[in-house]
C-alpha positions as CSV (number, residue, x, y, z in Angstrom):
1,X,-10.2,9.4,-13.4
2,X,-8.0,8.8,-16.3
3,X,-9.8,10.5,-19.2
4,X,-8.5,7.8,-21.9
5,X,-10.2,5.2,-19.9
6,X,-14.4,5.2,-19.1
7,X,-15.7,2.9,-16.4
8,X,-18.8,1.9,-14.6
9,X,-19.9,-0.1,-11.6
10,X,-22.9,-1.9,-12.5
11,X,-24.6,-2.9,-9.7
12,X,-27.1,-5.9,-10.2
13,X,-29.8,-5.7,-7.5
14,X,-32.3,-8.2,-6.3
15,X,-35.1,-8.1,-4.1
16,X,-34.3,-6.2,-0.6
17,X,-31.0,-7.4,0.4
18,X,-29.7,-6.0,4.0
19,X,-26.1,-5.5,2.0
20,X,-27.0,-3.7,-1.2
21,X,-26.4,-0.3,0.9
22,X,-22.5,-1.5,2.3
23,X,-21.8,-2.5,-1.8
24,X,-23.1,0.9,-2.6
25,X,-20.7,2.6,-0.2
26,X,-17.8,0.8,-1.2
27,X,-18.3,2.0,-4.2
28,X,-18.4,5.6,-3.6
29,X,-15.6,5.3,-1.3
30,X,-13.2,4.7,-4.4
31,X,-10.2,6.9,-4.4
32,X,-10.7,7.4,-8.5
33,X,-14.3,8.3,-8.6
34,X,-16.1,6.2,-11.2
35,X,-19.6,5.9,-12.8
36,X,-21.9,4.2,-11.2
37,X,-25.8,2.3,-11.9
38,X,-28.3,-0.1,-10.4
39,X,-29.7,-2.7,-12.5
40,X,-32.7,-4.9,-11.5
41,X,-35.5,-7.1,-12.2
42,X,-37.1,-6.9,-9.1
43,X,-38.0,-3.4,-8.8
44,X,-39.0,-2.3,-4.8
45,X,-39.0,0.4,-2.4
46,X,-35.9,-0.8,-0.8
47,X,-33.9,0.0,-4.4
48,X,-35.7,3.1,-5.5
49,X,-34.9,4.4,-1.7
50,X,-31.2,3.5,-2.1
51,X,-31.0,4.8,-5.6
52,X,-32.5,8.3,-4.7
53,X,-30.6,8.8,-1.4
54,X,-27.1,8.1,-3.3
55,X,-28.7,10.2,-6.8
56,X,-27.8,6.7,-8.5
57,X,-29.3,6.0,-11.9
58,X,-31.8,2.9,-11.7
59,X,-32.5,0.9,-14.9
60,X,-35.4,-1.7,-14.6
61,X,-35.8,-4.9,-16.6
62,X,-38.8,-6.2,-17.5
63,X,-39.7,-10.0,-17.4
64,X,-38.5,-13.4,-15.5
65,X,-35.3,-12.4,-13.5
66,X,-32.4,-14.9,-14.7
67,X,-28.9,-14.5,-13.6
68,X,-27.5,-14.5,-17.1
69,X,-30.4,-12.3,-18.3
70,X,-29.8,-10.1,-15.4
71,X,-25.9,-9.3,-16.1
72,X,-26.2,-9.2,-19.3
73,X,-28.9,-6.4,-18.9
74,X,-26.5,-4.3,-16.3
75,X,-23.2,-4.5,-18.5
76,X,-25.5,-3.5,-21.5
77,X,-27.1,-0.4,-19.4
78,X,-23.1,0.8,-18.9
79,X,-22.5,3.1,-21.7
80,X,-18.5,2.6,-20.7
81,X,-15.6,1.4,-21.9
82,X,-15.2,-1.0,-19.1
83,X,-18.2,-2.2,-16.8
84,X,-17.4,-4.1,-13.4
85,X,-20.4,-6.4,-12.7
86,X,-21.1,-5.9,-8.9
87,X,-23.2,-7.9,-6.8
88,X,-24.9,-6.5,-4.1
89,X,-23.6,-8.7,-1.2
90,X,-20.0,-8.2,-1.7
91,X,-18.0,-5.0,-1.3
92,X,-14.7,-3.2,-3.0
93,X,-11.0,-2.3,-1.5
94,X,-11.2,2.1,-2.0
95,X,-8.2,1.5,-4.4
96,X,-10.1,-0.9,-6.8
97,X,-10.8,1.7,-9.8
98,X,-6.9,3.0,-9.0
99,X,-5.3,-0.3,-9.3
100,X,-7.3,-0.8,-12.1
101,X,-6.8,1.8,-14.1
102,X,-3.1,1.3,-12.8
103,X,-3.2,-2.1,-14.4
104,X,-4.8,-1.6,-17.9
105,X,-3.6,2.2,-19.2
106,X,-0.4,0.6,-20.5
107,X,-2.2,-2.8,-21.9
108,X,-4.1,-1.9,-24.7
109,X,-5.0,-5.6,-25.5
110,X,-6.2,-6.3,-22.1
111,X,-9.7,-7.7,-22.4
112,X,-10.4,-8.1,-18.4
113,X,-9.2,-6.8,-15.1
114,X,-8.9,-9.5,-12.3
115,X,-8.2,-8.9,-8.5
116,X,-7.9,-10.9,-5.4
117,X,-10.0,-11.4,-3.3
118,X,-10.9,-12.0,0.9
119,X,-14.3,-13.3,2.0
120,X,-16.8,-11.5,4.5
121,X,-18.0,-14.2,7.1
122,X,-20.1,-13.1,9.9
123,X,-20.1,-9.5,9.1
124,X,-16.3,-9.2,9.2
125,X,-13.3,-9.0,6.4
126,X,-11.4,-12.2,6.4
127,X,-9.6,-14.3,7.7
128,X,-9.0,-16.3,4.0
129,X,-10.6,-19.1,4.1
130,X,-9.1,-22.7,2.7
131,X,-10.9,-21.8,-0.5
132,X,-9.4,-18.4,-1.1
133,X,-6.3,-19.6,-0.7
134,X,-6.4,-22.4,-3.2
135,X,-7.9,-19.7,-5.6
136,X,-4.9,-17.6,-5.0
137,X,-2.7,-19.7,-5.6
138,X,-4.0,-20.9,-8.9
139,X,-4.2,-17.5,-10.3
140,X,-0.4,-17.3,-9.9
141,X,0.6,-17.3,-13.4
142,X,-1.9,-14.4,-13.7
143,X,0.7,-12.2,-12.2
144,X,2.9,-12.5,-15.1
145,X,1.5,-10.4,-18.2
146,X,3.0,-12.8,-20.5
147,X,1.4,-16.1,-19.2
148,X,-1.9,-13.7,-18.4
149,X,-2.2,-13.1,-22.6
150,X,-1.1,-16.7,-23.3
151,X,-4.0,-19.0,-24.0
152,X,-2.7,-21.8,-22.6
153,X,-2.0,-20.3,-19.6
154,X,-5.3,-18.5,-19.0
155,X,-7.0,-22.5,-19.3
156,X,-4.5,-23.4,-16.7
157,X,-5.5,-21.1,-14.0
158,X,-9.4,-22.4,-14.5
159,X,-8.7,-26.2,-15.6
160,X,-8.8,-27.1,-11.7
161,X,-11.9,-25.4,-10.4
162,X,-13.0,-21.7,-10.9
163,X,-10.2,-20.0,-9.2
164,X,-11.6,-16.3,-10.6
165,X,-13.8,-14.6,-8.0
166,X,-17.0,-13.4,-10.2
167,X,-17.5,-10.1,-8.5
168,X,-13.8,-9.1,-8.6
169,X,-13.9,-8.7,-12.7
170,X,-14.2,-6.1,-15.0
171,X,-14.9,-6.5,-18.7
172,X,-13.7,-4.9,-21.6
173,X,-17.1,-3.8,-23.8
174,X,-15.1,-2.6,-26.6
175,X,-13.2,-5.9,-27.0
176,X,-16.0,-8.6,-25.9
177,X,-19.0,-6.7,-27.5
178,X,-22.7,-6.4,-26.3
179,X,-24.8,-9.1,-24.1
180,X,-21.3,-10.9,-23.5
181,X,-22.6,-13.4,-20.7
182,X,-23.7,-16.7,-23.3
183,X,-23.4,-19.6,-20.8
184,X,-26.5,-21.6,-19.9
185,X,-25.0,-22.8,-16.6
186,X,-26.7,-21.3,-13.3
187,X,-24.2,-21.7,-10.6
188,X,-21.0,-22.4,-13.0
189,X,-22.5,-18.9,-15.2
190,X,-19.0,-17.5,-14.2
191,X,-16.3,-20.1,-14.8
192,X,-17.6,-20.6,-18.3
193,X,-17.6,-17.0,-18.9
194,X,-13.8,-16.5,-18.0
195,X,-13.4,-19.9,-20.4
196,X,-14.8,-17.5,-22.9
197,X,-12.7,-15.3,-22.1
198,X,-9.6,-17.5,-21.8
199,X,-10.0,-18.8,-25.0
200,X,-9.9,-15.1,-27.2
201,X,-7.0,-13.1,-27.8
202,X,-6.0,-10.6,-25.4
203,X,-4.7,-10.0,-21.6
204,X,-6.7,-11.0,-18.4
205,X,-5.0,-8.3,-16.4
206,X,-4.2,-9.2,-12.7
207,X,-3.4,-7.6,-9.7
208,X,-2.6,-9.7,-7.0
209,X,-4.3,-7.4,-4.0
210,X,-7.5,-8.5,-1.9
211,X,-9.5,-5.6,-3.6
212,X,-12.7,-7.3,-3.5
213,X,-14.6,-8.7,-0.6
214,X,-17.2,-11.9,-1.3
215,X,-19.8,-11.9,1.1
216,X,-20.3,-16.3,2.6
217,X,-23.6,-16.3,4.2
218,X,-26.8,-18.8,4.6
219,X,-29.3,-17.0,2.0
220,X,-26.3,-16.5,-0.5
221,X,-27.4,-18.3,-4.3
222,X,-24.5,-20.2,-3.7
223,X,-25.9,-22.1,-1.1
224,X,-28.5,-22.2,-2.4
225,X,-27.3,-23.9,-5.2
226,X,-25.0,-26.0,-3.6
227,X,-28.2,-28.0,-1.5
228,X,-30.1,-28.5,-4.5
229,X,-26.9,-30.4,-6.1
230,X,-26.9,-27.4,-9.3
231,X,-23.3,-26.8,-8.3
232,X,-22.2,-30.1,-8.3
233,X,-23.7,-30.6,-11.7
234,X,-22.3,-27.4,-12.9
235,X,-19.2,-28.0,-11.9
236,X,-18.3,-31.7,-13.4
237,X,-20.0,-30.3,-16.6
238,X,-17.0,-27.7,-16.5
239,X,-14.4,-30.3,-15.6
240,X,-15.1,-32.4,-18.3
241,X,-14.3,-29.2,-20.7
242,X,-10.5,-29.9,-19.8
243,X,-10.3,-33.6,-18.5
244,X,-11.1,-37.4,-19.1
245,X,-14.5,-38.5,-17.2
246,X,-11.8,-40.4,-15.5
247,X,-9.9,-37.6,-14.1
248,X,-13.6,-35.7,-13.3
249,X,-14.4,-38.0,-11.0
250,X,-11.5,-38.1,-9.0
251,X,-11.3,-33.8,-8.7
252,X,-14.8,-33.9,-7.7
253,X,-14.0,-35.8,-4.8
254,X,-11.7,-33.6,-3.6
255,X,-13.2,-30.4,-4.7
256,X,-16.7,-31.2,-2.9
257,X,-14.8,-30.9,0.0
258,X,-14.3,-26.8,-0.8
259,X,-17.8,-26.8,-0.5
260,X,-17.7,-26.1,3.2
261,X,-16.6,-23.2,2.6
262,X,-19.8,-21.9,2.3
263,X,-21.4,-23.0,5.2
């Protein structure tokens, strides 16, 4: 790994998932090795066994899980430069950490590293889904470094729906600080986040290559969240951060629809 830059995979884990040990190979699989910890609130067997068996550092948190809580606990245990929040569903291209490093050596105001993404349905990698595609394309101006440190441009890519995969990130300790995840949101915790980031100086560094891989499944918090209604709260509460109430309600009705996407 490129000594000038330090970087960890912080994986959050939570209860016994059947996919925390294909996010854990992924991981390992990376052609620049990189650091790598487990961070949970819900200590079990199932963790400690996949912790040991890969000689993975496991930090435990004590008291209520919360998602922000939770994050914020993993990207504080990285003692790294950069930290990559991973969830334990999803999975990373081998060349993540490469293209990374590829990305940010030469941009020493980059504050975060952003990829594409592909979703896992049924057990299998793609095909992209309506939603992805959308997302893709609103990230465009990403590709361009200019428009990717312009303010402006970085409120554009998220003014018409989250179009930043969460688990495709890395974050930039030295330049955001300690505890960085503020929003009170519980489905939209993300899309505020990268608003956060949006709005301070510095580069959200893209790469426009499916290097990470969202896992779409029934037990997933976002469905979850999406049939108790917190996700449609969530998301005209971020709407209105950009838009009339007028305008809101027309983009919701359309942007329900991506809901499906889920199922």
């Amino acid at each position: 790994m490129n000594e000038s830059i330090s970087h960890t995979f912080a994986i959050c884990a939570y209860k016994e998932s059947e996919y925390l040990e294909n996010m854990i190979q992924s991981i390992l699989r990376q052609t620049v090795k990189t650091n790598v910890i487990i961070a949970t609130s819900t200590p079990n067997d199932h963790i400690k066994v996949l912790s040991e068996k890969y000689n993975i550092p496991l930090f435990v948190r004590e008291g209520k899980s919360d998602i922000r809580d939770d994050w914020n606990y993993a990207y504080d245990c990285a003692d790294t430069e950069w930290v990559t929040i991973a969830h334990q569903d999803d999975q990373y291209d081998e060349h993540y950490v490469e293209e990374f490093i590829n990305k940010v050596e030469n941009q020493k105001n980059a504050i975060a590293f952003v990829t594409d993404y592909i979703p896992i349905k049924n057990g299998n990698i793609g095909p992209r889904d309506i939603n992805s595609k959308i997302r893709r394309v609103l990230r465009k101006p990403l590709k361009y470094n200019w428009m990717a440190k312009s303010r402006f441009w970085k409120r554009r890519v998220l003014c018409l729906g989250n179009s930043v995969c969460c688990p495709s990130v890395t974050y930039n300790k030295t330049k955001l600080g300690a505890s960085f995840f503020t929003s009170k949101l519980k489905f939209n915790i993300d899309w505020e986040t990268f608003l956060k980031l949006a709005d301070m100086k510095g580069m959200m560094a893209y790469v426009e290559k499916p290097l990470t891989f969202y896992r779409v499944y029934d037990g997933a918090t976002s469905m979850e969240f999406i049939v108790n209604h917190t996700r449609e709260i969530d998301d005209e509460y971020m709407f209105r951060k950009f838009w009339p109430n007028w305008a809101v309600k027309i983009i919701m009705h359309f942007y329900k629809k991506a809901y499906d996407t889920y199922k």
